[in-house]
KERO-900038 format. One record per residue (C-alpha): chain; residue number from 1; x, y, z. Coordinates in Angstrom, 3 decimals, padded with zeros to 6 digits, always signed. Layout:
BEGIN
 mol seq        X        Y        Z
   A NUM        X        Y        Z
...
END
This chain:
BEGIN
 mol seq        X        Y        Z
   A   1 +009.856 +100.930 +115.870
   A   2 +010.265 +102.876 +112.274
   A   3 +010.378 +100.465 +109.371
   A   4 +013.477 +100.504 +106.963
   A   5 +012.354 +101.880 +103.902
   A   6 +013.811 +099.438 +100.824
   A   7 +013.089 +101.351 +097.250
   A   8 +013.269 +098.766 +094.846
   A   9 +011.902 +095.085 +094.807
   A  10 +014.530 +093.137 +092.337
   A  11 +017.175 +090.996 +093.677
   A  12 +018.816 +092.971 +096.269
   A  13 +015.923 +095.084 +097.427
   A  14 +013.818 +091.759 +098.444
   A  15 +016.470 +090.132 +099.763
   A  16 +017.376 +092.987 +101.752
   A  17 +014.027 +093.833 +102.824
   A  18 +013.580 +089.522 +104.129
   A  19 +016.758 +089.968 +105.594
   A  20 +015.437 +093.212 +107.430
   A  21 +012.036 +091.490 +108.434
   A  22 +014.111 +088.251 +109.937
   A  23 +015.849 +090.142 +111.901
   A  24 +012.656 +091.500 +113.624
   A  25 +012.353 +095.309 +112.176
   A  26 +009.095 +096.123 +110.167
   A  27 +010.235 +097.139 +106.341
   A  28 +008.363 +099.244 +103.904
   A  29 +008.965 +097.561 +100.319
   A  30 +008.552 +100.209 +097.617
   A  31 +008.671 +098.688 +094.446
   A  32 +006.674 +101.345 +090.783
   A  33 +005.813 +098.108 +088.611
   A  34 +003.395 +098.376 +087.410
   A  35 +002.538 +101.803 +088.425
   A  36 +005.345 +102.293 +085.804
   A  37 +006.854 +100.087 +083.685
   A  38 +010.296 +099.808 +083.108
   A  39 +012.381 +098.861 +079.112
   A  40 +013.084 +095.003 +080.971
   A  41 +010.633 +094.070 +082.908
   A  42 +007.551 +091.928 +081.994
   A  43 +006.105 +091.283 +084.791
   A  44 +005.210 +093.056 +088.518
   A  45 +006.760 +090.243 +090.368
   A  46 +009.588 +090.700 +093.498
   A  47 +013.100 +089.644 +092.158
   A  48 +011.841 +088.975 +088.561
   A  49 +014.958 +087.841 +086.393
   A  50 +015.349 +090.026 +083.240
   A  51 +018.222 +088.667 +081.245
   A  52 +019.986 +085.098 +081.963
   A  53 +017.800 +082.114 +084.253
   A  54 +021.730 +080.928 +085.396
   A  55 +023.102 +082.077 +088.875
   A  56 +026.310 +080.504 +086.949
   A  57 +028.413 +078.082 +088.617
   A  58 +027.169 +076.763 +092.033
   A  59 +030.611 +074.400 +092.490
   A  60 +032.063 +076.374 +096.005
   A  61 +035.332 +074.275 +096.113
   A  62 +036.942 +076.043 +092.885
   A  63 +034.615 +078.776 +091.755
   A  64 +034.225 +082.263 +093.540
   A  65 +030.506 +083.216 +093.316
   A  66 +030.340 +079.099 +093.691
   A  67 +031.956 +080.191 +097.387
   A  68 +029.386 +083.241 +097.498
   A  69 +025.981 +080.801 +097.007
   A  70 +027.351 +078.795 +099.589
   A  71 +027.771 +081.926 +101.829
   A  72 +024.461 +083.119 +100.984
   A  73 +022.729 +079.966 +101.918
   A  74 +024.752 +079.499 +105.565
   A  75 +023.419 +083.400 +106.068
   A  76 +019.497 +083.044 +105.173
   A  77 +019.601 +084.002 +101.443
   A  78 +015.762 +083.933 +100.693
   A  79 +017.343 +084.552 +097.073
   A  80 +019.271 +081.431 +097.111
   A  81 +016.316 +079.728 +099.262
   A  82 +014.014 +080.536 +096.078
   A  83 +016.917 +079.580 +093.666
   A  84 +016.908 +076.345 +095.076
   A  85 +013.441 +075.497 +095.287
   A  86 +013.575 +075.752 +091.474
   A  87 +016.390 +074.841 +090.036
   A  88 +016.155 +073.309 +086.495
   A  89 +019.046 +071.114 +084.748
   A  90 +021.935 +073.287 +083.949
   A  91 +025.291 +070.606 +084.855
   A  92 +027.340 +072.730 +087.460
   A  93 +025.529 +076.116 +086.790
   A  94 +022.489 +076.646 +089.593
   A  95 +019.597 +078.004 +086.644
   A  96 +015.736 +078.286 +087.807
   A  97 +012.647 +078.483 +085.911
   A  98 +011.968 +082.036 +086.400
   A  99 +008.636 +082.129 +086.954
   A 100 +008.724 +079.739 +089.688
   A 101 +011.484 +081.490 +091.035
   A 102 +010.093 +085.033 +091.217
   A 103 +006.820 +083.571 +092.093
   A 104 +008.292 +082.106 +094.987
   A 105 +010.047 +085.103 +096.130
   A 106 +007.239 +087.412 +095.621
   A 107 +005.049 +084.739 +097.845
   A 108 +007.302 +084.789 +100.321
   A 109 +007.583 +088.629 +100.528
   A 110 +003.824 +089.175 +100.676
   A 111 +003.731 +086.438 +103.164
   A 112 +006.324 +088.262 +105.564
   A 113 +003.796 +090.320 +108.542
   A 114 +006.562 +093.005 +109.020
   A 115 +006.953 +093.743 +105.152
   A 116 +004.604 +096.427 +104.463
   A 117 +004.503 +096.659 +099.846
   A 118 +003.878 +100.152 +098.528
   A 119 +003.391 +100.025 +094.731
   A 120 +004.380 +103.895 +093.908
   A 121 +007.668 +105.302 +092.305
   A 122 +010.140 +107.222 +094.463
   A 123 +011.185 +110.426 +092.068
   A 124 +013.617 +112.042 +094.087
   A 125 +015.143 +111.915 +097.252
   A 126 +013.322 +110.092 +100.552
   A 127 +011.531 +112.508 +102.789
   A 128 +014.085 +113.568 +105.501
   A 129 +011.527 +111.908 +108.211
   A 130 +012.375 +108.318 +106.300
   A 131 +015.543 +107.894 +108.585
   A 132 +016.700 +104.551 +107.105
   A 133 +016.823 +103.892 +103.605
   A 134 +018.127 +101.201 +101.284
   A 135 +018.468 +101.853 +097.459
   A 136 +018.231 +098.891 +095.484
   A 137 +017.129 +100.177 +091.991
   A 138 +019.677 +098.035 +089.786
   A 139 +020.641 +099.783 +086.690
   A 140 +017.165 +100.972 +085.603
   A 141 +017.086 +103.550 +088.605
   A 142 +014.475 +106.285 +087.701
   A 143 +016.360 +109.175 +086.205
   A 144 +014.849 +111.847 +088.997
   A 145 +016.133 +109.616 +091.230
   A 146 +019.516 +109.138 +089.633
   A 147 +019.371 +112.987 +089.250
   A 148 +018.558 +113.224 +092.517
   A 149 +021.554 +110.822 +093.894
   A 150 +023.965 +112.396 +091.480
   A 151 +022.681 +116.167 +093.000
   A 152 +023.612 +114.966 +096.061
   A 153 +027.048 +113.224 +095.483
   A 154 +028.467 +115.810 +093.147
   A 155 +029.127 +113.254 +091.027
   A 156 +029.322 +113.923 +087.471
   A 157 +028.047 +110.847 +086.090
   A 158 +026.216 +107.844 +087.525
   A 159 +025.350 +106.305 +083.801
   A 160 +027.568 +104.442 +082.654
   A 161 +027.664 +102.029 +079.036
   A 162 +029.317 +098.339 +078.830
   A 163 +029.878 +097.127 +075.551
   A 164 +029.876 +092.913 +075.042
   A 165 +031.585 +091.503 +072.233
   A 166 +030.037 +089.029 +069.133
   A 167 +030.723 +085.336 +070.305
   A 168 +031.773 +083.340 +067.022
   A 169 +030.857 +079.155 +066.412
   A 170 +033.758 +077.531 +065.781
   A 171 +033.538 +075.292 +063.380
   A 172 +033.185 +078.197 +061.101
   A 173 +035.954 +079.789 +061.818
   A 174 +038.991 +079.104 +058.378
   A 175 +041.732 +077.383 +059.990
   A 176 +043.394 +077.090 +056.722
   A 177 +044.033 +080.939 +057.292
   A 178 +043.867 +081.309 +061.026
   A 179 +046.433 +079.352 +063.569
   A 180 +046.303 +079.085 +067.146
   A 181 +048.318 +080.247 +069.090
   A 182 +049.680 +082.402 +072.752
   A 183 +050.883 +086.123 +072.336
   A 184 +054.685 +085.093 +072.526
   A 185 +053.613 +081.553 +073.313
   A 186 +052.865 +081.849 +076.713
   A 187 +051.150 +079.401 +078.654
   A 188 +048.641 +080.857 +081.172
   A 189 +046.723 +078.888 +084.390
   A 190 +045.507 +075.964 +082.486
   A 191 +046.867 +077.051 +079.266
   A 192 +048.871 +075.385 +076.704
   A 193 +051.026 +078.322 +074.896
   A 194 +048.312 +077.704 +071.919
   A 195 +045.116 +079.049 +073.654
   A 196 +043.615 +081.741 +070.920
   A 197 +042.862 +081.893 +067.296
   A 198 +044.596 +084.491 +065.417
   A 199 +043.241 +085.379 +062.049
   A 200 +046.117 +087.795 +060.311
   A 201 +045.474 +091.079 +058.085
   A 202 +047.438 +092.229 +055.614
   A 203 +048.137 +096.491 +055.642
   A 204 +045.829 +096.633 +052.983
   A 205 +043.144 +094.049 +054.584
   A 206 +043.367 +096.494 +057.752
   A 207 +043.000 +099.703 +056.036
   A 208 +039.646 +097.990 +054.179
   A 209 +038.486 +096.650 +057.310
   A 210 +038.722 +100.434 +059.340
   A 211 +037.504 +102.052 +056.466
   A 212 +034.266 +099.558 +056.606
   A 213 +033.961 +099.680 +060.391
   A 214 +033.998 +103.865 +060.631
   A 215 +031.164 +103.441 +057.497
   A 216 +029.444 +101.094 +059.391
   A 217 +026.022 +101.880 +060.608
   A 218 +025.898 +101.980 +064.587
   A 219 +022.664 +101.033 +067.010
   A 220 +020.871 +103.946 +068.230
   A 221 +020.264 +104.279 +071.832
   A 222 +017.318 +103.580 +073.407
   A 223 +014.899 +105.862 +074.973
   A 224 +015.308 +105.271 +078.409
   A 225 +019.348 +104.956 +077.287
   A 226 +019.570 +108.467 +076.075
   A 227 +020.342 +111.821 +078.235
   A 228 +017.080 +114.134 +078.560
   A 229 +017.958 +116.849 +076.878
   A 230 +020.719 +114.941 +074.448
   A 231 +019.963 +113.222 +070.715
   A 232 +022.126 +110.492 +069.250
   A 233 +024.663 +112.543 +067.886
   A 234 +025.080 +114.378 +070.672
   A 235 +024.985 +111.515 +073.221
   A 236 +027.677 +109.532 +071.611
   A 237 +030.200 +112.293 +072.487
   A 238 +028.529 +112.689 +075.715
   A 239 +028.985 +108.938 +076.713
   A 240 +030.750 +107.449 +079.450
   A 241 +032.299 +104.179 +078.682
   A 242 +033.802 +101.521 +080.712
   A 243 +037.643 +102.077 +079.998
   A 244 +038.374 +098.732 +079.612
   A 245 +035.525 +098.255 +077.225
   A 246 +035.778 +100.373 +074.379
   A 247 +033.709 +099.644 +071.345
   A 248 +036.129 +098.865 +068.989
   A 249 +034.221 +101.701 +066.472
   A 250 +034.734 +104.481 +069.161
   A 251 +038.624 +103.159 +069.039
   A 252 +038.698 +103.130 +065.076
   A 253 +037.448 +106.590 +065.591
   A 254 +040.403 +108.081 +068.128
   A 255 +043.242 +107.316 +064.711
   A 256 +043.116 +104.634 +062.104
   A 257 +046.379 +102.750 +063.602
   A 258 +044.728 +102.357 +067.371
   A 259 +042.989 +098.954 +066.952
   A 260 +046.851 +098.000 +065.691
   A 261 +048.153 +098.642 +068.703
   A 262 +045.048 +097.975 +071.014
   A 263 +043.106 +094.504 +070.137
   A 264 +044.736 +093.936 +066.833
   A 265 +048.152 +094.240 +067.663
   A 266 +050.455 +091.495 +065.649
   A 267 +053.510 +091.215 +068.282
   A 268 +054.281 +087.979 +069.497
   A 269 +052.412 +086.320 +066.955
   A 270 +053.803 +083.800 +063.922
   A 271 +051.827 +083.049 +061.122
   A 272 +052.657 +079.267 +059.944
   A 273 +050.685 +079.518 +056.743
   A 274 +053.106 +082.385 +055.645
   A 275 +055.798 +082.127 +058.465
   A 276 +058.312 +085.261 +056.215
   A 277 +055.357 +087.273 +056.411
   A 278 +054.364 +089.521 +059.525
   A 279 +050.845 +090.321 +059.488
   A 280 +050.251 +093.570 +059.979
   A 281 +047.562 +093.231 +061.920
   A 282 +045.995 +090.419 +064.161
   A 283 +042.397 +089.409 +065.566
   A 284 +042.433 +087.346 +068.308
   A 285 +039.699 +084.766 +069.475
   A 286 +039.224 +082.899 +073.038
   A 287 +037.191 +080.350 +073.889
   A 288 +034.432 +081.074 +075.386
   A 289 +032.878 +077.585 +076.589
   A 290 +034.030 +074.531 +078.181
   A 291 +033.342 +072.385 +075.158
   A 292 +035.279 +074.962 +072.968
   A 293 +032.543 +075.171 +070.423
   A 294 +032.270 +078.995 +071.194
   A 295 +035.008 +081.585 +070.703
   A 296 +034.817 +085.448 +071.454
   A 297 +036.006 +088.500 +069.187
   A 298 +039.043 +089.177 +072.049
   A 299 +038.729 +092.920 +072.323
   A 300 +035.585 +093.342 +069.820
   A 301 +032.974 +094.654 +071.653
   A 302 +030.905 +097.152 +069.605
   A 303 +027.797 +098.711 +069.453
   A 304 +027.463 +098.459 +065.250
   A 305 +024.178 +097.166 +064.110
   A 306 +023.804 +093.579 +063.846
   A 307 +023.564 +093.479 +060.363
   A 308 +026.688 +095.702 +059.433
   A 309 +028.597 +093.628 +062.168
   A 310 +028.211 +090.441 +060.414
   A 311 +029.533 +092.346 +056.885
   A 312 +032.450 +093.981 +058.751
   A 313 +033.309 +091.037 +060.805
   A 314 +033.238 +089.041 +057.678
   A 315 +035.979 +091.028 +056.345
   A 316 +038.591 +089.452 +058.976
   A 317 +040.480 +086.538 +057.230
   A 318 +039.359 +083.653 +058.058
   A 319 +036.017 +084.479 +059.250
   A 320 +034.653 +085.087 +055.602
   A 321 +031.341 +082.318 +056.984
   A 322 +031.769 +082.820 +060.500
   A 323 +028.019 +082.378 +062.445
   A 324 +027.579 +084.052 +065.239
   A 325 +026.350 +082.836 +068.575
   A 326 +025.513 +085.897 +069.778
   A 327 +026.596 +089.580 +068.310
   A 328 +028.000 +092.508 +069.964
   A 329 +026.014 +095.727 +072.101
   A 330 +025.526 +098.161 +074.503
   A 331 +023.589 +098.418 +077.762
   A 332 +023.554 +101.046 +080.163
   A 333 +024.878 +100.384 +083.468
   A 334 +023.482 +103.118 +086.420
   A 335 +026.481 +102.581 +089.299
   A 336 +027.971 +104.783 +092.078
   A 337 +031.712 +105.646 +092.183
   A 338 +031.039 +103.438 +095.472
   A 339 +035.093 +103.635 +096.695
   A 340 +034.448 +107.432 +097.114
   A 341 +030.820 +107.808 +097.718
   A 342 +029.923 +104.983 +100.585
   A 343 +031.866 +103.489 +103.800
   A 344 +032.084 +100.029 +104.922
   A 345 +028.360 +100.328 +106.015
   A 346 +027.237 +100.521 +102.167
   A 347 +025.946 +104.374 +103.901
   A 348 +026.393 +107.334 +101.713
   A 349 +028.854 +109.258 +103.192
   A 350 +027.428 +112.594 +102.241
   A 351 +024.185 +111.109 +104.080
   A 352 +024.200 +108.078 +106.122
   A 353 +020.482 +107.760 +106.456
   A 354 +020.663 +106.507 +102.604
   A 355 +022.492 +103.223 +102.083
   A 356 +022.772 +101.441 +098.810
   A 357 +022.633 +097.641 +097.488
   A 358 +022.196 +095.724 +094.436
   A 359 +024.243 +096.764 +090.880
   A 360 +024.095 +100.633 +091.627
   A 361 +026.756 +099.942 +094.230
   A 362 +029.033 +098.347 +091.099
   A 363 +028.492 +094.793 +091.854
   A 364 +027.636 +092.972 +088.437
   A 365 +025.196 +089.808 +088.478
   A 366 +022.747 +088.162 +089.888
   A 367 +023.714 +086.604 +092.791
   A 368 +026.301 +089.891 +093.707
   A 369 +023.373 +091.905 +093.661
   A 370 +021.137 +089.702 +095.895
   A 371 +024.244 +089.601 +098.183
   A 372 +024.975 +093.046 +099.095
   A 373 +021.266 +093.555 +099.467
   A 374 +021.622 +090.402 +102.153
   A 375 +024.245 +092.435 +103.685
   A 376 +022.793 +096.055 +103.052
   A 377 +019.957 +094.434 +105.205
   A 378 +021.408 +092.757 +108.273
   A 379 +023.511 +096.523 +108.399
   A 380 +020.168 +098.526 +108.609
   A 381 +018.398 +096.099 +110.903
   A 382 +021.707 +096.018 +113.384
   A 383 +021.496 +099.606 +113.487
   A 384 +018.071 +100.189 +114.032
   A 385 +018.458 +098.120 +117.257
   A 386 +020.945 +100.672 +118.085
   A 387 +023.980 +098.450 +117.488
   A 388 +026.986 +097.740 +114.493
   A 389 +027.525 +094.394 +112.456
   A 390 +030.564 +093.564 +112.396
   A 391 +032.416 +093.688 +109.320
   A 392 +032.748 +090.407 +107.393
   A 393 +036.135 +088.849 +106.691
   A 394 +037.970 +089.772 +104.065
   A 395 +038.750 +086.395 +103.294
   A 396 +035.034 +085.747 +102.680
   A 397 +033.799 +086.053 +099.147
   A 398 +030.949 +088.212 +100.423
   A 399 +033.708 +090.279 +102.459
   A 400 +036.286 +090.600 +099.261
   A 401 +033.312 +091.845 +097.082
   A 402 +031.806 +094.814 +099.467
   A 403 +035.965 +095.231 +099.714
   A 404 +036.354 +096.038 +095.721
   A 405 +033.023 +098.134 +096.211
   A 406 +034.211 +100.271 +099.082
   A 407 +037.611 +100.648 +099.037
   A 408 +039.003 +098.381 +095.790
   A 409 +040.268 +101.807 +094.237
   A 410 +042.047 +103.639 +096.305
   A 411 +042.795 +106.417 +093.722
   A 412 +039.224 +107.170 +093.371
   A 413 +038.866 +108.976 +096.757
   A 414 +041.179 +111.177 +095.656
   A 415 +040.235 +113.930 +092.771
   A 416 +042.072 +111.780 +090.399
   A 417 +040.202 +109.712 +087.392
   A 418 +037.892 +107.676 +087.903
   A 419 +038.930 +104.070 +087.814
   A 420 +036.191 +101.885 +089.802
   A 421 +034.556 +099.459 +087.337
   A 422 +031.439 +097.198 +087.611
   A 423 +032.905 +093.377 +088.777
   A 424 +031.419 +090.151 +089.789
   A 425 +032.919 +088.636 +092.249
   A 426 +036.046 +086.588 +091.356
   A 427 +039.247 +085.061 +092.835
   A 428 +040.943 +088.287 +092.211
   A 429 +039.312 +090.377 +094.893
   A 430 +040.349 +087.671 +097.599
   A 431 +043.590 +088.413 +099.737
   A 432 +046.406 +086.419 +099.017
   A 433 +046.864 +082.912 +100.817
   A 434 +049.558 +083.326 +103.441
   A 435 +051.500 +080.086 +101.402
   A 436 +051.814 +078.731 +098.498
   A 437 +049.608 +075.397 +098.768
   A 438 +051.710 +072.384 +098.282
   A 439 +050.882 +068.104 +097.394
   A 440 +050.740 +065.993 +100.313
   A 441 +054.403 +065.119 +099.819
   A 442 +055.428 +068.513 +100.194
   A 443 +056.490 +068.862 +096.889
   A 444 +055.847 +072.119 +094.865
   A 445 +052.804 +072.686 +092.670
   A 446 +052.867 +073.748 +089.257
   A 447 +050.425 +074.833 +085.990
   A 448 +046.565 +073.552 +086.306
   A 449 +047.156 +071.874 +089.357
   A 450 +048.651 +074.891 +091.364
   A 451 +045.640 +076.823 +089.986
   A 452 +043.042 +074.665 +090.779
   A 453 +044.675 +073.318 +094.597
   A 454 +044.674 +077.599 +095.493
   A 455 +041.003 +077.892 +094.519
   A 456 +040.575 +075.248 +097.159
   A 457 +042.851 +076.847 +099.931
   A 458 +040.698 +079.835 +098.761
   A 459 +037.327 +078.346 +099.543
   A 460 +038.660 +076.534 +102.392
   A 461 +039.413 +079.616 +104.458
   A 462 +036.540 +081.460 +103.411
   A 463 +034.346 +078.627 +104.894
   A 464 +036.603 +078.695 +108.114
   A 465 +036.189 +082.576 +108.608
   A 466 +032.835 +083.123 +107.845
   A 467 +031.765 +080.360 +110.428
   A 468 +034.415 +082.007 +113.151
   A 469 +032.399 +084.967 +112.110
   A 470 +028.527 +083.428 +112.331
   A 471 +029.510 +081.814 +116.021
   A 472 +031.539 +084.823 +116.885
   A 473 +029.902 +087.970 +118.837
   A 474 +028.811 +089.925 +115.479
   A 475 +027.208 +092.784 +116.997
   A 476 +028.380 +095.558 +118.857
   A 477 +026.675 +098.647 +120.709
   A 478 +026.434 +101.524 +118.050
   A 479 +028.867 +104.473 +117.945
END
């Protein structure tokens, strides 16, 4: 039998390639560390964690990728199997050392008689002869093989750049200047109708503060970051941002009065220090932890340099000594426009022998990652016993999140803009319960409690339908 061929060895390409190798079909594992190095990794190790040791929160009653461990776990997850094995003290959250855990996974791999490991780079397309082929190269792909991929697709871009907002402590935050309080006082799922802190600027304040921010000195883009042929003038106009996450300096820069009426719009908003005096201009925090010792720029992310963010920041009212708990930036995210380019099968469309998995397919996180690859694997092993897996239910979080990636924006298969956007998986991409869940009595739910009793009905029928699924007849003779 020919092996699988799985380019990539992080999350999704070793859980793909164990899932492969379980199911009885030999797997050739290329992974180029450390034949080359990439700008995150430290190590040569399978699955090796580069940024957070959390898989976040592990609680499957009420929390969607909560739901998706569990999932994971019931379908052979060596991720989650690894995960587990070393978990360290994080309350809800399921964290590992990282060591142990890419040790483990990396063990385990090597361990595995029908994974063959080939440490070389893949710099273009596969050889035509490789007639099964998953790409799991996160969002550090090689740019000849991004080139390559894009080539193929058409696609104009495949690079895309996410901007993350400064997170504020606070206790530093003025209160004798800001208030809190709900746009228009609403009250949202578990909200109160007082759930953000508004710091108000004056016209003049606002005019200071854009003036500052388009002065402000912005971080260069890394190497690897950077188009080939394209400096850092150049690149900035040539980047493609996430629409929804503009830096706010790239806004400043479209007319001085968009941040009024993006992020820093005043409507709905009543100062009490000053309650005859509109502000002209608002900036908006939200918490950003449970305890509510954290709060996030709402709207501020920004790719300034650390230094001139704390100095522009600073000019907001009421953060004169705000400390910050982590500032803004930019990272490059390498994803296909996966609604247009890929079918239910994760296959490219353009070429079915080439299937994809892991963040390149627009999943964000950790665990997402590791999941499609769990499912990018059990496709290419059912098929290379000549049969087809059977789609996974909807209802399932696994099933909702290769949903959103192949078919959550239905506008993008047209020629229209693009719209399909990097998500992890939440409540959001589930279908909608078929009733409203109600108390025992029968009597209507309402606020927190409504929230938190759906999750439930949520996770409740995605455990039901992924075990009618597992005992069900999953397989089915190939088209």
């Amino acid at each position: 039998m020919n092996p699988v061929h799985v380019i990539g060895g992080g999350l999704a390409g070793s859980e793909a390639a164990w899932q492969i190798a379980r199911a009885g079909v030999p797997v050739t594992l290329h992974e180029m560390r450390p034949v080359r190095a990439t700008e995150a990794h430290q190590t040569d190790k399978f699955a090796e964690l580069v940024c957070s040791n959390s898989f976040r929160s592990d609680d499957a009653a009420t929390n969607a990728v909560g739901i998706l461990h569990r999932e994971m776990r019931a379908l052979g997850s060596l991720i989650m199997r690894c995960a587990d094995a070393n978990q360290v003290p994080a309350g809800g959250a399921l964290a590992v050392d990282r060591e142990g855990f890419a040790a483990a996974a990396t063990a385990a791999i090597a361990a595995e008689p029908l994974i063959d490991i080939l440490r070389e780079e893949i710099d273009g397309l596969p050889p035509p002869d490789w007639d099964s082929v998953i790409i799991a190269t996160g969002p550090l792909t090689s740019p000849a093989l991004a080139h390559a991929v894009q080539a193929l697709t058409g696609e104009t871009e495949l690079a895309f750049f996410d901007a993350i907002a400064p997170i504020i402590h606070r206790e530093t935050i003025d209160m004798n200047k800001a208030w809190f309080q709900s746009r228009y006082d609403k009250a949202g799922p578990g909200g109160t109708g007082a759930d953000y802190i508004n710091c108000p600027l004056s016209r003049e304040q606002y005019d200071g503060f854009i003036d500052a921010l388009l002065a402000a000195e912005m971080a260069e883009f890394r190497a690897f970051e950077r188009a080939d042929s394209l400096g850092q003038s150049a690149q900035e106009k040539a980047t493609p941002y996430f629409d929804g996450c503009l830096p706010i300096e790239i806004m400043a820069a479209r007319g001085r009065e968009t941040l009024r009426h993006g992020p820093m719009k005043p409507f709905g908003l009543t100062n009490p220090h000053a309650p005859d005096r509109k502000p002209y201009a608002v900036v908006q925090l939200r918490q950003d932890n449970a305890l509510g010792t954290l709060y996030n720029v709402v709207g501020f992310q920004t790719k300034l340099k650390h230094g001139a963010q704390k100095d522009v920041l600073r000019m907001i009212p009421g953060l004169e000594n705000a400390e910050f708990a982590r500032l803004g930036g930019l990272h490059r995210n390498t994803f296909l426009n996966a609604p247009k380019l890929l079918d239910e099968q994760l296959r490219l469309r353009v070429q079915p022998r080439l299937r994809f998995a892991g963040q390149i397919t627009g999943c964000e996180g950790y665990v997402e990652s590791a999941a499609i690859g769990l499912m990018a694997g059990r496709l290419a092993a059912a098929e290379r016993h000549g049969e087809m897996l059977a789609p996974l239910p909807a209802t399932t979080a696994l099933g909702a999140l290769i949903g959103h990636i192949t078919g959550g924006h239905i506008e993008t298969i047209d020629a229209g803009p693009r719209s399909f956007q990097p998500m992890n998986v939440n409540f959001g991409l589930f279908p909608p319960l078929a009733s409203a869940p109600k108390a025992g009595s029968g009597r209507k739910l309402r606020g927190p409690e409504k929230a938190i009793a759906k999750k439930r009905a949520l996770s409740a029928r995605a455990a039901h339908d992924l075990a009618a699924w597992m005992s069900g007849p999953q397989r089915t003779a190939a088209e």
